[in-house]
C-alpha positions in Angstrom: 10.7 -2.3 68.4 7.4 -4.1 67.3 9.5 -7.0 65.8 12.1 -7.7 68.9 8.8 -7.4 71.6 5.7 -7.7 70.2 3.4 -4.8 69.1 1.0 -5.5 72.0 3.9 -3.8 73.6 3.8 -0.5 72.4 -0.3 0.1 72.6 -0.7 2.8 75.0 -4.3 1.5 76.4 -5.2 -2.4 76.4 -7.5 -4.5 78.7 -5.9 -5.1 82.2 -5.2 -8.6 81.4 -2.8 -8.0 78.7 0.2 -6.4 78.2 0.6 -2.5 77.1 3.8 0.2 77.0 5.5 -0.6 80.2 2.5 -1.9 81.9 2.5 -5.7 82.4 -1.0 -8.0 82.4 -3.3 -7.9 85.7 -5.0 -9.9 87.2 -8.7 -9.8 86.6 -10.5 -8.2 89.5 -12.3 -10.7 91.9 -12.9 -10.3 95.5 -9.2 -11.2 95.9 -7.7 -9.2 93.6 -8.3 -5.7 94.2 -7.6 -2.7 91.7 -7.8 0.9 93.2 -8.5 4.0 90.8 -5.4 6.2 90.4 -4.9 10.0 89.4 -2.3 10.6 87.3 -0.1 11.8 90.4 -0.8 8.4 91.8 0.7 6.5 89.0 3.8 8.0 89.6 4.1 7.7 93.4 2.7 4.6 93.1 0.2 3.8 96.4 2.4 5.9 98.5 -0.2 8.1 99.0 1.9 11.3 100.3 0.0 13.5 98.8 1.4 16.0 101.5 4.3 16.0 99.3 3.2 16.5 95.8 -0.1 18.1 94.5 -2.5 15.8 93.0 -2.9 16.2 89.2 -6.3 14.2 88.3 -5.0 13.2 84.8 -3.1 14.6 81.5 -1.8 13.9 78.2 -0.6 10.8 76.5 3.1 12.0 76.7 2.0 13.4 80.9 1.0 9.6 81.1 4.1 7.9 79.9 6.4 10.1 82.3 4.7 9.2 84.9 4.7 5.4 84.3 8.6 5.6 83.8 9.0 8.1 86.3 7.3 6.2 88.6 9.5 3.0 88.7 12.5 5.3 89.8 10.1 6.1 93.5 10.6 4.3 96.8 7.3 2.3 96.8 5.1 0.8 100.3 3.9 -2.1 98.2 6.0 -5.3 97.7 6.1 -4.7 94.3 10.0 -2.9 93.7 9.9 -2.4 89.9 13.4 -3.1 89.8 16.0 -1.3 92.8 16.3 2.0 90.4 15.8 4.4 93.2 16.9 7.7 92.2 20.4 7.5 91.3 23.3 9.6 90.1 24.3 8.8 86.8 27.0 9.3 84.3 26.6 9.2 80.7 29.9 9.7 78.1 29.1 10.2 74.5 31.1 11.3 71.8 29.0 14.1 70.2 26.6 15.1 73.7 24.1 14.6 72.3 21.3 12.2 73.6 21.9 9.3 70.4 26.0 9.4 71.5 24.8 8.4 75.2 22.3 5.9 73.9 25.0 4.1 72.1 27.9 4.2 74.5 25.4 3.2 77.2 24.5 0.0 75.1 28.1 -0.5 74.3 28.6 -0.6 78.2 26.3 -2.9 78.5 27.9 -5.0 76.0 30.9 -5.1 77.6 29.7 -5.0 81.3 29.3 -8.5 83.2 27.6 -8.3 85.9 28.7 -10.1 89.5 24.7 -10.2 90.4 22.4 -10.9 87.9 22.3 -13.4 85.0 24.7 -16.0 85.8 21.8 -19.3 85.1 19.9 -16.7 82.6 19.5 -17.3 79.2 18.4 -15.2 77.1 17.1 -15.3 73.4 15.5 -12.7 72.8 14.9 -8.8 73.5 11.7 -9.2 75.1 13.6 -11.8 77.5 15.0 -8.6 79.1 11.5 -6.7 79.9 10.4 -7.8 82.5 7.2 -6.0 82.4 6.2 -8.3 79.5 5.0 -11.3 81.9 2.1 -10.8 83.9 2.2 -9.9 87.3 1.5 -13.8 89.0 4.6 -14.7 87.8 6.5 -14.2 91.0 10.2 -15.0 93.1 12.6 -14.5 90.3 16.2 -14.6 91.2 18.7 -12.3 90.6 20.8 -15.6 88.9 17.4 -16.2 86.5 17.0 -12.6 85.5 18.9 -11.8 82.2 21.2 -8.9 82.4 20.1 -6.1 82.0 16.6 -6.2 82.6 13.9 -3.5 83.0 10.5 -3.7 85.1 7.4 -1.9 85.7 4.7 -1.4 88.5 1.3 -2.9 88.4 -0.5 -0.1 86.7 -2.6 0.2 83.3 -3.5 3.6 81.8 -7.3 4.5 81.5 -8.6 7.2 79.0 -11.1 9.5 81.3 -11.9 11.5 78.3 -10.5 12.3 74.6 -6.8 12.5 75.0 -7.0 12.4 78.8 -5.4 9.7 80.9 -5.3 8.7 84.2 -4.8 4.7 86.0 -6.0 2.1 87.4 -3.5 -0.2 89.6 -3.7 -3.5 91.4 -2.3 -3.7 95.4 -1.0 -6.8 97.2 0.7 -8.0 94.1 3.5 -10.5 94.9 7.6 -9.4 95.0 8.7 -9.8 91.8 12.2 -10.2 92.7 13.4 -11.9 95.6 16.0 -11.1 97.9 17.9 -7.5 97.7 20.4 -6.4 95.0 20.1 -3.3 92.7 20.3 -3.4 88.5 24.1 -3.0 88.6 23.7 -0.5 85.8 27.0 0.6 84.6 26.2 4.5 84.2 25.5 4.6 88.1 28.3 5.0 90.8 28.4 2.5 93.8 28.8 3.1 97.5 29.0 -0.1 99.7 28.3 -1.8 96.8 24.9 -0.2 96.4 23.6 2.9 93.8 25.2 6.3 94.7 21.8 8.1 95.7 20.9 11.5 95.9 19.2 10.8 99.8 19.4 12.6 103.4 22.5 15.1 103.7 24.0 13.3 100.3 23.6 16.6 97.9 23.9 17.6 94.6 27.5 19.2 94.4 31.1 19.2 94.0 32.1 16.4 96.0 29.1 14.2 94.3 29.9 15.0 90.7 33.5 14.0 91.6 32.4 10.8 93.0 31.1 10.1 89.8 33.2 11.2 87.7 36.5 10.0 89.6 35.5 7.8 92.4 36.7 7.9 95.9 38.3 5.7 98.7 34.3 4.7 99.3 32.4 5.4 96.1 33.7 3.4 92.9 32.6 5.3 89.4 30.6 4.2 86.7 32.0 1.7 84.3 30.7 3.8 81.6 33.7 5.6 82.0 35.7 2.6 81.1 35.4 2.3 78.0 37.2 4.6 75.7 35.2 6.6 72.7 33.5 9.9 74.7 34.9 13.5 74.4 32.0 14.2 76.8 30.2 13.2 80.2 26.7 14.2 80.8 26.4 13.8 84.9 22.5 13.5 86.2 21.3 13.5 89.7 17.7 13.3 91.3 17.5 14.4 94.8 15.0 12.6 97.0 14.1 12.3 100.7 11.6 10.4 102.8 9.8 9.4 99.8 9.8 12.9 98.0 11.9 14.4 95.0 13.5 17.3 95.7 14.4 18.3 92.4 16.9 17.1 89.1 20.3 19.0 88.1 22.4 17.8 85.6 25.9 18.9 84.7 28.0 18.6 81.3 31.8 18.4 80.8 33.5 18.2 77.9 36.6 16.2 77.7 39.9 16.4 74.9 41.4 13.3 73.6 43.9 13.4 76.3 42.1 14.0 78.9 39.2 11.5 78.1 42.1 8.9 77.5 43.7 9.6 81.0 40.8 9.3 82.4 39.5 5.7 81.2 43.2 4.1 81.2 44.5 6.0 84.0 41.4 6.5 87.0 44.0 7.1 89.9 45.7 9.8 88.1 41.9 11.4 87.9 41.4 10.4 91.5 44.1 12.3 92.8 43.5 15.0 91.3 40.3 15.1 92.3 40.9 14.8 95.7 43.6 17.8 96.1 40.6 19.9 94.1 38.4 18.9 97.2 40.6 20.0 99.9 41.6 23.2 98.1 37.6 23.6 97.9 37.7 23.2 101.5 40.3 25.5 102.8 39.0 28.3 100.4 35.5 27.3 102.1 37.2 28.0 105.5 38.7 31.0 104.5 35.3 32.1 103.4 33.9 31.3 106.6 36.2 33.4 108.6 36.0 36.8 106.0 32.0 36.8 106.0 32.0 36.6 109.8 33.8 40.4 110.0 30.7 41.5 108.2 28.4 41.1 110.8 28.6 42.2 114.5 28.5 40.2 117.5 29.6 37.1 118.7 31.4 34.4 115.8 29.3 31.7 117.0 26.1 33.5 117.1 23.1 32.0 114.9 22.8 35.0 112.5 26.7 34.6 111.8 26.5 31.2 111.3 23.4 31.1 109.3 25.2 33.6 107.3 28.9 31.3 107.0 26.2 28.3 105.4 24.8 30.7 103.4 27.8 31.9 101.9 29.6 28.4 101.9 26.5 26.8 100.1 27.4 29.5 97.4 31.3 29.7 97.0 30.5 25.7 96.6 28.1 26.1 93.9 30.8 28.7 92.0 33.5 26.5 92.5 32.2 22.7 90.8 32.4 23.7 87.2 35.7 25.8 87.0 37.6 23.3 89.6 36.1 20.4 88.1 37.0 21.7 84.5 40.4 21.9 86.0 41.0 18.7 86.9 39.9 17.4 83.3 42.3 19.9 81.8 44.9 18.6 84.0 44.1 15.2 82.8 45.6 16.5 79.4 48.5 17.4 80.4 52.0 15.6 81.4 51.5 15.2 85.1 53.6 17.1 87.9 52.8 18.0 91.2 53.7 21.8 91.7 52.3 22.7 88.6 48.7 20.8 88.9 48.9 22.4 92.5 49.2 25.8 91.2 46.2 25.2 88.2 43.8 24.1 90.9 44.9 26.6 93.5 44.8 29.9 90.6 41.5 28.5 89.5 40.0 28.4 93.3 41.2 31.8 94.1 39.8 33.6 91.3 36.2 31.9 92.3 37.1 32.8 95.7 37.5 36.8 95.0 34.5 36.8 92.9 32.1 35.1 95.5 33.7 37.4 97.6 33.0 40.8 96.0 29.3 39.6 95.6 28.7 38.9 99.3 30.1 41.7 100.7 29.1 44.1 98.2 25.6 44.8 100.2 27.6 45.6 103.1 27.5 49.2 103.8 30.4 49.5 106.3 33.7 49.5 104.7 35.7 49.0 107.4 33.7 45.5 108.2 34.6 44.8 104.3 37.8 45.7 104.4 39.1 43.4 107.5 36.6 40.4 105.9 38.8 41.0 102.7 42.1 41.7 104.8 41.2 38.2 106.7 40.2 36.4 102.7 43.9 37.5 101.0 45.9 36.9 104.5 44.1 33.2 103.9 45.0 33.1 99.9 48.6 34.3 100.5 48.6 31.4 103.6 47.2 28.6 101.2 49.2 30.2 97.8 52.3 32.1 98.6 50.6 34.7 96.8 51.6 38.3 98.3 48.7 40.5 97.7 48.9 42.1 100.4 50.4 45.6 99.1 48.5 45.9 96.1 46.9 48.6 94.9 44.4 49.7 92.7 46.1 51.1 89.2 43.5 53.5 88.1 43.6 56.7 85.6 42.5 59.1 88.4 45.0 58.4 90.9 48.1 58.1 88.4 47.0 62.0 87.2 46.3 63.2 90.9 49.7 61.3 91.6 51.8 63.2 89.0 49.9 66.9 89.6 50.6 66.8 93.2 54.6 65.5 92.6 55.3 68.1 89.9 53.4 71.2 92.4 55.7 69.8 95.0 58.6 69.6 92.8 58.1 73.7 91.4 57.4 75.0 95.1 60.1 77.4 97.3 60.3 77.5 100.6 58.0 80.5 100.4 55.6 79.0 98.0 55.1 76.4 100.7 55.3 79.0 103.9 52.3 80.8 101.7 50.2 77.3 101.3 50.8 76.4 105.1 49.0 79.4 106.3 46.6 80.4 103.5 43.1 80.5 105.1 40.5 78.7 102.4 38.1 81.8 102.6 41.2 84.2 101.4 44.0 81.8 99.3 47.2 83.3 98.1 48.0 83.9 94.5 50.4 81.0 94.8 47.1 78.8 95.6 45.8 80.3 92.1 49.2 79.5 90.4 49.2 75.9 92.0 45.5 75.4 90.4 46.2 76.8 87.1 48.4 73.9 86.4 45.6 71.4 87.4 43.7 70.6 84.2 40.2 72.6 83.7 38.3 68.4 83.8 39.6 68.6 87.8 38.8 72.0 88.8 36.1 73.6 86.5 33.4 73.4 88.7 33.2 74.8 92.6 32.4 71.1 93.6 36.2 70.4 92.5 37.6 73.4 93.3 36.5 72.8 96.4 38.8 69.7 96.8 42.0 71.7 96.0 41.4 74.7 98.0 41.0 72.2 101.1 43.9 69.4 99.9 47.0 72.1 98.3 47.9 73.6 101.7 48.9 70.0 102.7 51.6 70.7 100.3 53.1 73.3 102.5 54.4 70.6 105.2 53.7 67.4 103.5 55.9 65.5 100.8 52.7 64.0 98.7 54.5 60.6 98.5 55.2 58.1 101.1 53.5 55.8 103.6 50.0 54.7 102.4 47.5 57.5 103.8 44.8 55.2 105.6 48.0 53.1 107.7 49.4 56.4 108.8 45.8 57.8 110.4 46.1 54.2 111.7 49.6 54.5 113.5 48.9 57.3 114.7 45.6 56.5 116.0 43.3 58.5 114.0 39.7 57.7 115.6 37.8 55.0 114.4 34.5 56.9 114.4 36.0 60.1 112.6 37.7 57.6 110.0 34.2 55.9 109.2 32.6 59.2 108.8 35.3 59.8 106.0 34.5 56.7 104.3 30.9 57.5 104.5 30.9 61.5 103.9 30.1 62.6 100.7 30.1 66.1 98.9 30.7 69.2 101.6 30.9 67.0 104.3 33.7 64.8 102.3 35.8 68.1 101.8 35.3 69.0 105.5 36.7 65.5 106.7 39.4 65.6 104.2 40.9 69.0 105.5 40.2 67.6 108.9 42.5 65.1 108.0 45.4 67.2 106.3 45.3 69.1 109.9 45.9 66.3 111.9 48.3 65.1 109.9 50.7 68.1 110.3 50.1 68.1 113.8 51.1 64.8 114.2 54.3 65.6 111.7 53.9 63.3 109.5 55.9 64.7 106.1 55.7 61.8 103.6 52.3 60.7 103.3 50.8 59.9 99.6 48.0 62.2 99.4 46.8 61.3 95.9 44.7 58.9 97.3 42.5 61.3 99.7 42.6 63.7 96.6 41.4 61.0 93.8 38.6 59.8 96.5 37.3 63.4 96.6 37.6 64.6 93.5 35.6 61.0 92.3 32.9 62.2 94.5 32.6 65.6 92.9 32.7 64.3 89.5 30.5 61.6 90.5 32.7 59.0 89.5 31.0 56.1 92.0 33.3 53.3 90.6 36.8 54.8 91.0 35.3 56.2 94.6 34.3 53.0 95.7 37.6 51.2 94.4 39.4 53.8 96.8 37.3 53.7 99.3 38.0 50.2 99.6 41.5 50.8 99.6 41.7 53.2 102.4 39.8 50.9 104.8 42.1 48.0 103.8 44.9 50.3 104.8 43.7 51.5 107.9 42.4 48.0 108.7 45.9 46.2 107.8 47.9 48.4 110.3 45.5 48.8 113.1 44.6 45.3 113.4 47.2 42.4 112.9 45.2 39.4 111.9 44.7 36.5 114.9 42.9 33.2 113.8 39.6 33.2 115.8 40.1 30.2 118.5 
C-alpha cells in the first residue's frame, strides 16, 4: 500500500497539517480555525455530542483508535463535513470460500465491473490515491459527484493524539467546509437501494426476514446489490447495522451458503429468486397470524387487551426470528431445483410449519393450564390444515405405554364371561373378586408391582364390566356428554391418590351416562405414567386428552 498512496499514509500519528491513516491534513489552528479536544468516543460520533447515547471512553489502544476512525465515517454527523453518504447500510457480500479474502476479491471485482450513473463521469483517475479522498487536505472543498473518481473513500476531520504510551485519543477541527456538494450516496454495489438511496437499517426498518430478502432478492421497491450479479460465489455473507436518531442499536450478520445451481439461478435468473422470495413472505405471514390467534387462548380476558397483545408481539417477534434461516435456506434450495409451483409451494409451506410447531411448543410450554394449551394448539393445526391441507387433526400420540395398556385391556376384555364382567361391575375396590386378581395377574409385574400402580387397576378394571375399552376418544366423549369443565381440569391437574380418585370418578359417570365403547387406554396410560413417574409420556397424554375434550366441546370460530 505504501507504493500506490504514499507511506505518509499509513503513519498512525503525524502533525495536523499532514496527512496520516484515514485522517486528512488540517488546517493549522488560528483564531479562525478552531480544533476541539476529542475522547476516543468523540472520534467516533464525531461532534454529535449525544453522549446520552453512548458512554464516553476517554481513550484506548492503537487497534480501539483505528475502529473508531473507520467506524466513525459510517455515523450521521451535525457538522457539514459528510465523510462520504455511508450511513449505516445493509450489505451483501458473495465470496466463493466465506471467508473474508473471497469477499475482498469479489467486492473489487464488482467494482470492476460496476459503472456508476452518479459519480465519475468527468473523473479521471491515475492513480490509487486518486480514489482517497482523505489524502487532500481539508480546504480543498465543493467537489462534484461528476469529478469524484469512482469509487472513492473519505474521512472526517480528525487526527489521533498519543495521551500516554500506547494510549490514543483525538483532536478534530469544526466548521470545516462540505466536502462534497449536493446529495447522492457512494453507489457501492454490495448495498441494496430503496428510492434509489442505501437500504438503511433506521426507524421501524429492522433486522429480519423481510430485510435479508430485500437484499438478497429485491423487491417491487428495493433493488439488490449488484454484487450478486456477477457469477463466482457459493456463499453470501449479509450485514446489517441498526441505527436510530443518531445511535447504533446494534450489528447482526447472517450467512448462507449457496450450490452451483442455486448461486447460478440466482445471478442469471433474479425474478425466479424474487418470486420465490415473496411466496416465503406471505407464508411467514399467515403462519404469523396463525400464531397470533393460538397464543391469545393462553391468556384470559379480552383479545384486544394490552397484556394479550403485548404477548401476540412477543411471540410474533420470535416465530420471525425462527423462521429467516430455515425459509430463507428454502428458497436458495429451491433455486437449485427445476422450477414448479406446487412443489416449491409445498417446500416453503413444510418448512414453515415445522418452525411453526416448534415456536409453538416453547411458548406454551410455561403455560400451566392444559386446556388453555390445548384450544391455542387446536386453533394453530385448524390454521396449518387451512393454509396446507394437512389433516392433523386426528392424530395421536404413538407411544410404548399406551400401545401395551391398549393391548392388556383388549385381550382382558376379549377372555371375560358375562359373569366375569357381572363380578367386575359390582366389585367394591376395598373387597375385589378373585376375578379382579385373575385380570391383574395377566398385567405384567413393571405395571402393577407397587400399590401406587396397583392402585390404577383396582380403580380402572371394573370399567371393563360395562365398557368395551375401544372406541370414541375418551376426553370427546366426557365432552359430549358434558362432563364439567371444572371436574375435567382437576383431572388434568390431579396427581397420585387424587389422580386415581378422579379417574374412577370418571369410569362412574361414564356408565351412567351408557357410554359402552370408549378407549380407556388413554385414562389408564396417563395414570399409570403418574405412578411410575413417567412425566414425559404423562404430559404427552395429558395434552392429548385436553385436545380431545377441547376439539368436541368447542368448534373453532375465527375471532371477528
Amino acid at each position: 500500500m505504501a507504493g500506490p498512496i504514499g507511506a505518509d499514509a499509513l503513519r498512525l500519528l503525524a502533525p495536523v497539517t499532514e496527512v496520516a491513516f484515514f485522517q486528512p491534513p488540517l488546517e493549522p489552528r488560528s483564531r479562525q480555525v478552531h480544533h476541539s479536544d476529542l475522547l476516543l468516543s468523540d472520534i467516533d460520533l464525531t461532534f454529535t455530542r449525544a453522549l446520552h447515547a453512548a458512554k464516553p471512553v476517554d481513550d484506548g489502544t492503537a487497534e480501539e483508535a483505528v475502529f473508531a476512525l473507520l467506524a466513525g465515517t459510517w455515523k450521521i454527523s451535525v457538522v457539514k463535513w459528510t465523510a462520504g453518504t455511508r450511513q449505516c447500510p445493509v450489505a451483501a457480500l458473495p465470496s466463493a470460500d466465506a471467508t473474508l479474502g473471497g469477499e475482498v476479491r469479489h467486492l473489487a471485482m464488482a467494482y470492476d465491473q460496476h459503472t456508476s450513473t452518479l459519480i465519475g463521469s468527468q473523473a479521471m483517475p491515475s492513480r490509487a490515491a486518486d480514489h482517497c479522498l482523505w489524502l487532500r487536505p481539508v480546504m480543498e472543498a465543493s467537489l462534484t459527484l461528476d469529478a469524484l473518481p469512482y469509487p472513492y473513500l473519505e474521512a472526517r476531520p480528525i487526527h489521533l493524539v498519543e495521551t500516554r504510551p500506547g494510549r490514543y485519543a483525538g483532536i478534530g477541527q469544526q466548521l470545516t467546509p462540505r466536502r462534497i456538494a449536493g446529495k447522492g450516496h457512494a453507489e457501492d454495489p454490495q448495498v441494496p437501494l430503496i428510492g434509489g438511496a442505501p437500504y438503511v437499517l433506521w426507524g421501524a426498518r429492522v433486522w429480519g426476514m423481510a430485510t435479508q430478502h430485500e437484499a438478497l432478492f429485491g423487491s417491487s421497491r428495493t433493488q439488490r446489490p449488484t454484487t450478486l450479479d456477477l457469477p463466482g460465489y457459493r456463499a453470501v455473507r449479509l450485514c446489517g447495522v441498526g441505527t436510530d436518531q443518531g445511535k447504533t442499536l446494534g450489528f447482526w450478520e447472517e450467512l448462507y451458503s449457496l450450490t452451483p445451481q442455486a448461486a447460478f439461478t440466482l445471478a442469471a435468473s433474479p425474478q425466479r429468486g424474487a418470486d420465490l422470495s415473496q411466496r416465503a413472505l406471505e407464508i411467514a405471514d399467515q403462519a404469523d397470524r396463525a400464531l397470533r390467534w393460538a397464543i391469545a387462548a393462553l391468556l384470559p380476558g379480552s383479545a384486544e387487551s394490552a397484556a394479550i397483545k403485548a404477548a401476540k408481539g412477543r411471540a410474533s417477534l420470535f416465530l420471525k426470528e425462527a423462521l429467516t434461516a430455515p425459509l430463507t435456506a428454502t428458497v436458495l434450495a429451491l433455486l437449485a431445483a427445476p422450477a414448479g409451483l406446487v412443489a416449491e409451494q409445498v417446500a416453503l409451506q413444510t418448512s414453515m410449519v415445522k418452525v411453526l410447531r416448534t415456536v409453538w411448543r416453547k411458548l406454551s410450554s410455561g403455560c400451566p393450564d392444559p386446556l388453555a394449551v390445548a384450544l391455542g394448539t387446536d386453533r394453530l393445526e385448524f390454521r396449518i390444515r387451512d393454509m396446507t391441507g394437512e389433516d392433523s387433526m386426528t392424530s395421536h400420540p404413538d407411544l410404548p405405554l399406551s400401545r401395551q395398556v391398549f393391548a392388556i385391556l383388549q385381550d382382558l376384555s376379549a377372555h371375560q364371561t358375562p359373569d366375569d364382567r357381572a363380578q367386575l361391575r359390582t366389585m367394591l375396590p376395598s373387597a375385589p373378586p378373585l376375578i379382579y386378581w385373575v385380570a391383574l395377574s395377566q398385567v405384567p409385574d413393571r405395571l402393577s408391582d407397587s400399590p401406587a400402580l396397583e392402585a390404577v387397576w383396582r380403580a380402572l378394571l371394573p370399567a371393563l364390566g360395562t365398557l368395551r375399552p375401544a372406541g370414541a376418544p375418551l376426553g370427546q366423549v366426557l365432552a359430549r356428554t358434558d362432563y364439567p369443565e371444572l371436574r375435567f381440569r382437576q383431572l388434568l391437574a390431579a396427581t397420585g391418590e387424587t389422580l386415581v380418585a378422579q379417574s374412577a370418578e370418571v369410569v362412574r359417570w361414564l356408565i351412567a351416562h351408557e357410554q359402552n365403547a370408549v378407549d380407556l387406554a388413554a385414562l389408564t396410560a396417563y395414570a399409570l405414567a403418574d405412578a411410575l413417574g413417567d412425566d414425559d409420556t404423562r404430559a404427552v397424554l395429558q395434552r392429548q386428552l385436553a385436545l380431545d375434550y377441547v376439539r368436541a366441546n368447542r368448534p373453532l370460530k375465527e375471532a371477528a
